[in-house]
C-alpha positions as protocol buffer text, in pm:
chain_id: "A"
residue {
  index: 1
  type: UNK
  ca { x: 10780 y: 7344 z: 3719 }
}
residue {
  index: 2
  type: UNK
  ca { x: 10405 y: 7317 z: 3768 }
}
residue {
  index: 3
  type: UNK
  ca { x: 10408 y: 7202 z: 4105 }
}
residue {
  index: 4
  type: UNK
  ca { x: 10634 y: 7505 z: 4165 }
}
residue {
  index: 5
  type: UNK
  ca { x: 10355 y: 7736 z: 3994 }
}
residue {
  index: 6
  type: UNK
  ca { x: 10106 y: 7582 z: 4219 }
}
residue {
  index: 7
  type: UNK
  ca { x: 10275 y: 7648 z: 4534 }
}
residue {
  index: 8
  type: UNK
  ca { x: 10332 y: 8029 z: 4451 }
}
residue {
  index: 9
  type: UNK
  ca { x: 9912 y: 8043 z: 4345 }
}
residue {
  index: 10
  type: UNK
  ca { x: 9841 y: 7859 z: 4657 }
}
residue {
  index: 11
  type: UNK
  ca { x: 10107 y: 8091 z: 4891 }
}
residue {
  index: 12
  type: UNK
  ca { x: 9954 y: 8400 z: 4703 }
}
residue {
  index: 13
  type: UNK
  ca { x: 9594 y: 8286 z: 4779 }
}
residue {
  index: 14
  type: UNK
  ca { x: 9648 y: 8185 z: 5127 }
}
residue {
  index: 15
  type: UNK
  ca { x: 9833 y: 8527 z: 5144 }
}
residue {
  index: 16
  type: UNK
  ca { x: 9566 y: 8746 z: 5013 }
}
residue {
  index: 17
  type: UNK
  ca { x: 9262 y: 8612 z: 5207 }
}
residue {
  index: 18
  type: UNK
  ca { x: 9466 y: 8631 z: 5521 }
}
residue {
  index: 19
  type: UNK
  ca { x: 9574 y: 9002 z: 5488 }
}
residue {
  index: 20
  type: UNK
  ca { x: 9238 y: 9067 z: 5447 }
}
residue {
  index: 21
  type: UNK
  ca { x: 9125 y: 8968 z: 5794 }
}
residue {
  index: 22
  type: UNK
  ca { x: 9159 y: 9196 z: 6118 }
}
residue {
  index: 23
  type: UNK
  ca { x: 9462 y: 9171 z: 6265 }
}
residue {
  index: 24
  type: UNK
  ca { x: 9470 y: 8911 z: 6588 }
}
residue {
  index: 25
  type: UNK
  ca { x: 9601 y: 9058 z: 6893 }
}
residue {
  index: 26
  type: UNK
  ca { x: 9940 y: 8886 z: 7080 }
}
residue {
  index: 27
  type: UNK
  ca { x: 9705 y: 8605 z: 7215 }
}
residue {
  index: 28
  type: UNK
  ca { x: 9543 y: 8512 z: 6892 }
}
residue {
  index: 29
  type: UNK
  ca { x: 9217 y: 8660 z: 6967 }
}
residue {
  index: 30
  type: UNK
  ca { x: 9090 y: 8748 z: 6590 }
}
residue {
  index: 31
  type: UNK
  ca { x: 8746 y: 8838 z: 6451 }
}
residue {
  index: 32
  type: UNK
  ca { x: 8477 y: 8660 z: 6627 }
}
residue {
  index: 33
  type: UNK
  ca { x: 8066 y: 8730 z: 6728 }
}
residue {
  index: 34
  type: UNK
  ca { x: 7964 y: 8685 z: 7046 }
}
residue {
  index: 35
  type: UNK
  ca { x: 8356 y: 8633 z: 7182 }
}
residue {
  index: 36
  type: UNK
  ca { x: 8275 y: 8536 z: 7573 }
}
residue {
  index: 37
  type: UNK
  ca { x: 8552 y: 8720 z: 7782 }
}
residue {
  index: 38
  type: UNK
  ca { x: 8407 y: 8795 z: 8083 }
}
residue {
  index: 39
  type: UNK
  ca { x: 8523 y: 8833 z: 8462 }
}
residue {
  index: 40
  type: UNK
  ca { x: 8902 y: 8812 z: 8306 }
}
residue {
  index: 41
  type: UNK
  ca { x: 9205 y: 9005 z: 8356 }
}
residue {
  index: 42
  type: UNK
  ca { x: 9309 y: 9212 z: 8014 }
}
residue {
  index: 43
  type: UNK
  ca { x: 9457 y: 9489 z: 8138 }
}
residue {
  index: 44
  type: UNK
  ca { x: 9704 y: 9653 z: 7843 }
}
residue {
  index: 45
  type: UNK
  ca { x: 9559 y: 9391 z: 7571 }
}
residue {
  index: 46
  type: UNK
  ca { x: 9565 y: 9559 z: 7229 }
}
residue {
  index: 47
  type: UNK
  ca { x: 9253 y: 9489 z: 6995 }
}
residue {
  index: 48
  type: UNK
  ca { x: 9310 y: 9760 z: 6761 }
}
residue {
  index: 49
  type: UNK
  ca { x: 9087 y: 9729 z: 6490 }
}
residue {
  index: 50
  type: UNK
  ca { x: 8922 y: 9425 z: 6568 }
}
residue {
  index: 51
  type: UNK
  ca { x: 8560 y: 9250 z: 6464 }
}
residue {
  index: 52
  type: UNK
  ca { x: 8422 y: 9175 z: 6831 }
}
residue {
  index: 53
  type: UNK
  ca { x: 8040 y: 9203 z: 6758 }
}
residue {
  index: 54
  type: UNK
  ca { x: 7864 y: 9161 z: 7070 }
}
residue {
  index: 55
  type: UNK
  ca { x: 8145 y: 9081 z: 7246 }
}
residue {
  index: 56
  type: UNK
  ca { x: 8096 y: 8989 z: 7658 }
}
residue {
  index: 57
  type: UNK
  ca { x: 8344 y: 9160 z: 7895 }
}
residue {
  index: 58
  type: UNK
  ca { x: 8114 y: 9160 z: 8208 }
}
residue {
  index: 59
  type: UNK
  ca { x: 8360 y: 9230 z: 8472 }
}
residue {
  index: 60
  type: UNK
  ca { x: 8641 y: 9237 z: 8333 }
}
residue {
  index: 61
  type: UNK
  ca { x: 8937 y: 9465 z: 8384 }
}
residue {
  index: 62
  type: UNK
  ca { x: 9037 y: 9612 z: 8033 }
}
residue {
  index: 63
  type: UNK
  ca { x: 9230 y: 9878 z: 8156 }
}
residue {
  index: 64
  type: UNK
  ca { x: 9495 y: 10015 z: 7966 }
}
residue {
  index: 65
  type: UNK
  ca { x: 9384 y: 9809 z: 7630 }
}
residue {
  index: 66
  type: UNK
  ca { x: 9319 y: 9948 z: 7323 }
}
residue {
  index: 67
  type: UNK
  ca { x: 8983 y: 9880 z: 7137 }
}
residue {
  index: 68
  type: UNK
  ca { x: 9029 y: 10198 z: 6837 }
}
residue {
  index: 69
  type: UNK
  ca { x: 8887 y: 10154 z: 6530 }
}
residue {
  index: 70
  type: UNK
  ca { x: 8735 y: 9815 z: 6650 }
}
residue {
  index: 71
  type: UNK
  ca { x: 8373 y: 9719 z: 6626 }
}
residue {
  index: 72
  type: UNK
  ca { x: 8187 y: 9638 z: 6902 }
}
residue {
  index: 73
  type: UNK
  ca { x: 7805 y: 9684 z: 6853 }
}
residue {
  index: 74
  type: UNK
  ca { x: 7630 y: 9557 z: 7114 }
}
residue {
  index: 75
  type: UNK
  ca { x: 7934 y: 9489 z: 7339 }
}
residue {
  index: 76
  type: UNK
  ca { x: 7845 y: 9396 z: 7699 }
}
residue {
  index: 77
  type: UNK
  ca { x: 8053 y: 9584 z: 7934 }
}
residue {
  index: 78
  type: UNK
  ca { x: 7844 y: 9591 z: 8215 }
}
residue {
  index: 79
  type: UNK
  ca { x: 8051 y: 9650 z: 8531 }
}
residue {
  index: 80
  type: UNK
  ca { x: 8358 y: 9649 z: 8307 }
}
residue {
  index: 81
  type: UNK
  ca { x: 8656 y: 9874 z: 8450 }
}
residue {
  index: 82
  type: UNK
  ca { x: 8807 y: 10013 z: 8133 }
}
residue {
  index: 83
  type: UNK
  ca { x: 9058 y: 10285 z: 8344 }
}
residue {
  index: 84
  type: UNK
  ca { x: 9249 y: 10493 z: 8103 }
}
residue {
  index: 85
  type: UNK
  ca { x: 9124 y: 10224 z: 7816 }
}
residue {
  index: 86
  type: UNK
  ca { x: 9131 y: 10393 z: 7453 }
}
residue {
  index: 87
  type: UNK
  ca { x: 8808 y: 10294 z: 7244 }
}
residue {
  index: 88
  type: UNK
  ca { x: 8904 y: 10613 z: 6970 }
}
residue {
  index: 89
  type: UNK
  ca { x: 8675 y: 10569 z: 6718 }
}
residue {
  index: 90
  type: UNK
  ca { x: 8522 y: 10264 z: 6788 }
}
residue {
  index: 91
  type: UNK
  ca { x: 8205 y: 10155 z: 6630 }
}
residue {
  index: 92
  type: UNK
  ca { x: 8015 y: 10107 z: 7021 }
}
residue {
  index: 93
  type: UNK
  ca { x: 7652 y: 10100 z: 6894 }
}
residue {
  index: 94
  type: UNK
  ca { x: 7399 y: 9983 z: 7159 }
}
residue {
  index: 95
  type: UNK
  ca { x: 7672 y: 9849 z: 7390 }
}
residue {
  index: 96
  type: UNK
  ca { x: 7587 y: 9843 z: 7737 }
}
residue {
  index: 97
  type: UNK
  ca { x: 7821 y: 10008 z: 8020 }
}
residue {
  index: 98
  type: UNK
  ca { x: 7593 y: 10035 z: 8263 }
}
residue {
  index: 99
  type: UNK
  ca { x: 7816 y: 10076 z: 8633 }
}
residue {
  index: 100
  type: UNK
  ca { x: 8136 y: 10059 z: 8391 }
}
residue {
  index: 101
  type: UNK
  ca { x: 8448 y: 10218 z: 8552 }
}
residue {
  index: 102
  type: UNK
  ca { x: 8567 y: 10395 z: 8198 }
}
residue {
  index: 103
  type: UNK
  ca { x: 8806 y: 10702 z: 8401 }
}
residue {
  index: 104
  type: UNK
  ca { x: 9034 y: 10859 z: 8177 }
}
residue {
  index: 105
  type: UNK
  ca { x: 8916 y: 10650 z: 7856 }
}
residue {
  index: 106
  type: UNK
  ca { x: 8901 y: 10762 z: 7526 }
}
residue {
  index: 107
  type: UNK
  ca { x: 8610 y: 10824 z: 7350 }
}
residue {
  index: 108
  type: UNK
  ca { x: 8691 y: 11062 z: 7104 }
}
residue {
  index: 109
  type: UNK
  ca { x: 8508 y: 11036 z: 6804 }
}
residue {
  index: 110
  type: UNK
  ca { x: 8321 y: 10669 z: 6905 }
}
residue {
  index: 111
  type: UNK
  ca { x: 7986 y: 10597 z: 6771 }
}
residue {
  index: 112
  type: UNK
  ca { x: 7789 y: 10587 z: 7096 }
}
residue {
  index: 113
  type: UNK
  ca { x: 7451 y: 10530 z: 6910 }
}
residue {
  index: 114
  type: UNK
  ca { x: 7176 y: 10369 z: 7160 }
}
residue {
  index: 115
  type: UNK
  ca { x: 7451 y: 10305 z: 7441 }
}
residue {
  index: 116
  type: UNK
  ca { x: 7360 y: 10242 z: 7767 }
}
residue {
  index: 117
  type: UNK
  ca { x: 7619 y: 10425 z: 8037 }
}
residue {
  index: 118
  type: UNK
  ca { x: 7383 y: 10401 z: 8332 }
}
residue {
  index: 119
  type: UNK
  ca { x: 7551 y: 10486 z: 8648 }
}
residue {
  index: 120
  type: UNK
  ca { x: 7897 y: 10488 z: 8451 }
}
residue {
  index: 121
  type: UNK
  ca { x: 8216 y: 10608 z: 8604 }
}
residue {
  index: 122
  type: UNK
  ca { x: 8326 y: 10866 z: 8276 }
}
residue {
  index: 123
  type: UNK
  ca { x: 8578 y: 11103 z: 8538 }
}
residue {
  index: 124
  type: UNK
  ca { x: 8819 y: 11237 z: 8342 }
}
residue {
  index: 125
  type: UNK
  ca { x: 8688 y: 11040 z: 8019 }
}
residue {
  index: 126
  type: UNK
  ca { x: 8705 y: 11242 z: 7683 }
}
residue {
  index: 127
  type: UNK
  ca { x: 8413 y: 11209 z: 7412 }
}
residue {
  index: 128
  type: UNK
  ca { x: 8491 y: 11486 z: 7184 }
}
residue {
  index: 129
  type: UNK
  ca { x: 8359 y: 11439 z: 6887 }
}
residue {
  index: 130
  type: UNK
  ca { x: 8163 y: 11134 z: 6970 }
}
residue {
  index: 131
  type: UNK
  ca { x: 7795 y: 11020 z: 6827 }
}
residue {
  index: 132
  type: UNK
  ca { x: 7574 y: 10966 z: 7127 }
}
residue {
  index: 133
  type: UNK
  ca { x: 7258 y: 11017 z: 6922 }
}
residue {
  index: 134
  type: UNK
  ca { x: 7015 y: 10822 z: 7209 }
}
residue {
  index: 135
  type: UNK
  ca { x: 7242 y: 10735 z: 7409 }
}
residue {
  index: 136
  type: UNK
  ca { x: 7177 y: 10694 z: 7830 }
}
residue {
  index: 137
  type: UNK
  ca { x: 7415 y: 10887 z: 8010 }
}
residue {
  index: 138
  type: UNK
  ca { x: 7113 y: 10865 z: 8366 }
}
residue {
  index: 139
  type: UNK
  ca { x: 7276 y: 10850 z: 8687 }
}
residue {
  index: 140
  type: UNK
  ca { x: 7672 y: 10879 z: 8483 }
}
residue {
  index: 141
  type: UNK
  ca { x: 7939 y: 11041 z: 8698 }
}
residue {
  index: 142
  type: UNK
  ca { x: 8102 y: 11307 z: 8460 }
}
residue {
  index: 143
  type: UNK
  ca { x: 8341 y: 11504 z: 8653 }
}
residue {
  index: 144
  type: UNK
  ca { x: 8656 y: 11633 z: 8418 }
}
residue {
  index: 145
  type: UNK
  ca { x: 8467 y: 11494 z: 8132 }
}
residue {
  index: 146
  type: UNK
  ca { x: 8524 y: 11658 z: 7762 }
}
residue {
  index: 147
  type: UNK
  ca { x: 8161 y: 11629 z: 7608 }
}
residue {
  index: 148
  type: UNK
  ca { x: 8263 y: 11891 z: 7320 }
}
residue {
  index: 149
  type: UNK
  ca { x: 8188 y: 11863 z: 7021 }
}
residue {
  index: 150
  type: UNK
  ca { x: 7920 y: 11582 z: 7009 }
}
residue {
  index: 151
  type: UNK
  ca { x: 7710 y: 11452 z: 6730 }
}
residue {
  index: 152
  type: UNK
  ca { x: 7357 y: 11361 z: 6806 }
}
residue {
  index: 153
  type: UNK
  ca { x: 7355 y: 11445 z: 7158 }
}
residue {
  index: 154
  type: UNK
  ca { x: 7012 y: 11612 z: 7346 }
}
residue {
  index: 155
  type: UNK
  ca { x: 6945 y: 11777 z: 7635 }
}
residue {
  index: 156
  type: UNK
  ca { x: 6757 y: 11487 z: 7732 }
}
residue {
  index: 157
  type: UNK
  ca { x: 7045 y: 11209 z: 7737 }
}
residue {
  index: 158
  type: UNK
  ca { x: 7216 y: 11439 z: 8047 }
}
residue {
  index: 159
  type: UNK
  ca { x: 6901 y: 11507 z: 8234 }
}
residue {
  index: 160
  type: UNK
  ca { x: 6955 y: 11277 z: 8457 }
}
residue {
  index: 161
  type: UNK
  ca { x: 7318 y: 11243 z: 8501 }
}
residue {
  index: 162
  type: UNK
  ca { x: 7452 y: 11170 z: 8858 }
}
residue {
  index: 163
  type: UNK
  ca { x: 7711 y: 11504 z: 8914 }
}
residue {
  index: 164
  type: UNK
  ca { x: 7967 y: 11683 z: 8761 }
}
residue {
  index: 165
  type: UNK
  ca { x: 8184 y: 11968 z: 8802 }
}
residue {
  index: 166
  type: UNK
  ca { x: 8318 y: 12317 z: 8682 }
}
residue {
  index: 167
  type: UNK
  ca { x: 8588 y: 12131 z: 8493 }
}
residue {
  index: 168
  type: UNK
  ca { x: 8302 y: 11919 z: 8324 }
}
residue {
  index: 169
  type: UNK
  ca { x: 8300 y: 12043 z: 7938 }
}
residue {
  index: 170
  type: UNK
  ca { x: 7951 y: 12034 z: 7797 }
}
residue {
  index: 171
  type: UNK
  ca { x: 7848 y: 12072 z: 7410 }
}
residue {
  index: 172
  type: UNK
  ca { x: 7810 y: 12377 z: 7282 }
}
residue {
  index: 173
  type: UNK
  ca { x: 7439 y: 12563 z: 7374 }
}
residue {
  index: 174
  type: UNK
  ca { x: 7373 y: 12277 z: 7709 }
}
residue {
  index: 175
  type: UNK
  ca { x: 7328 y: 12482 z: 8026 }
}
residue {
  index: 176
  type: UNK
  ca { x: 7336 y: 12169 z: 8313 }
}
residue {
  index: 177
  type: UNK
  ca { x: 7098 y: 12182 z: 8614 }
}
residue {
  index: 178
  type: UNK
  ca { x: 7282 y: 12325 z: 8897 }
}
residue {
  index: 179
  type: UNK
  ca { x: 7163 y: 12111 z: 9149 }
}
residue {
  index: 180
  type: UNK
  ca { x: 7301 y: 11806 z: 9013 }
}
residue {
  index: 181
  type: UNK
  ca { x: 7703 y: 11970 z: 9055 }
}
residue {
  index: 182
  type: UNK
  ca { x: 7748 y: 11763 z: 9379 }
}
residue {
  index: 183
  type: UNK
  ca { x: 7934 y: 11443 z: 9352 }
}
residue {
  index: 184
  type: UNK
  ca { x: 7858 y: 11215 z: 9608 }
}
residue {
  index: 185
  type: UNK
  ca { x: 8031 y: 10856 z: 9438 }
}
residue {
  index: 186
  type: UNK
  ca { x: 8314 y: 10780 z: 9558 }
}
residue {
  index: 187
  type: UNK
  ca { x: 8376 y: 10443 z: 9380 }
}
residue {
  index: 188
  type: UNK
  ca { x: 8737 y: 10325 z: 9324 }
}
């Protein structure tokens, strides 16, 4: 009978502590810092709520994947294509997308604090309801992209975007310099 008792305590242990971990993905790819994943194919990979501090995905094709409710503060994405990828309400403070190909992605209500989307590709992309407080939209392509509501946002982070156009959705009181409308990128 007691080893019996100790098996249940040790089942319900083991239990508890691992329910209380993220959930791993279909490949096994759980809570890790500084997770290398660069220049790899994970196109549809789900990482719904996942701990991926700092996590590398320079190059890499995440289209179609899901990164909601995950954290990834300080994620490198740099030259990432992210097409149609959902990162809804994802914790991306400081991550850097500069020349990221994020068309069609979700945003909506992602912390966006001290990001860096120099030169991104955001056609299409939706960040309603987003915190952007400081973050670099210079040289960002944001044709058919929903930028109302925001939280944080200043005239300053779009000053310098690359174009846009009339189906572009700015936040409330923003008046965009007219001269900037014509898209010349033409990146796949």
């Amino acid at each position: 009978m007691v080893r019996w008792v100790a098996v249940l305590l040790l089942c319900a242990c083991t239990g508890a502590r691992e329910s209380a971990r993220p959930r791993e993905d279909s490949e096994g790819i759980g809570p890790r810092v500084g997770l290398d994943l660069s220049y790899r194919n994970l196109v549809g990979r789900r990482f719904e709520g996942q701990e991926l501090y700092r996590i590398r995905l320079v190059q890499s094709d995440v289209s179609g994947s899901s990164f909601a409710m995950s954290f990834l503060a300080s994620a490198d994405l740099r030259g990432a294509v992210a097409v149609d990828t959902s990162f809804r309400q994802a914790d991306l403070s400081r991550a850097d997308f500069a020349s990221a190909r994020l068309r069609g992605a979700d945003l909506r209500q992602a912390t966006l604090f001290e990001a860096n989307l120099f030169d991104a590709d955001l056609r299409g992309a939706s960040l309603a309801g987003a915190n952007v407080r400081n973050a670099r939209f210079a040289r960002a392509h944001l044709s058919g992209t929903v930028l109302e509501p925001l939280e944080g946002w200043s005239p300053e982070a779009f000053a310098d975007v690359a174009c846009w156009d009339e189906r572009t959705r700015w936040p409330e009181g923003f008046a965009p310099v007219a001269e900037v409308q014509a898209c010349h990128l033409h990146r796949d």
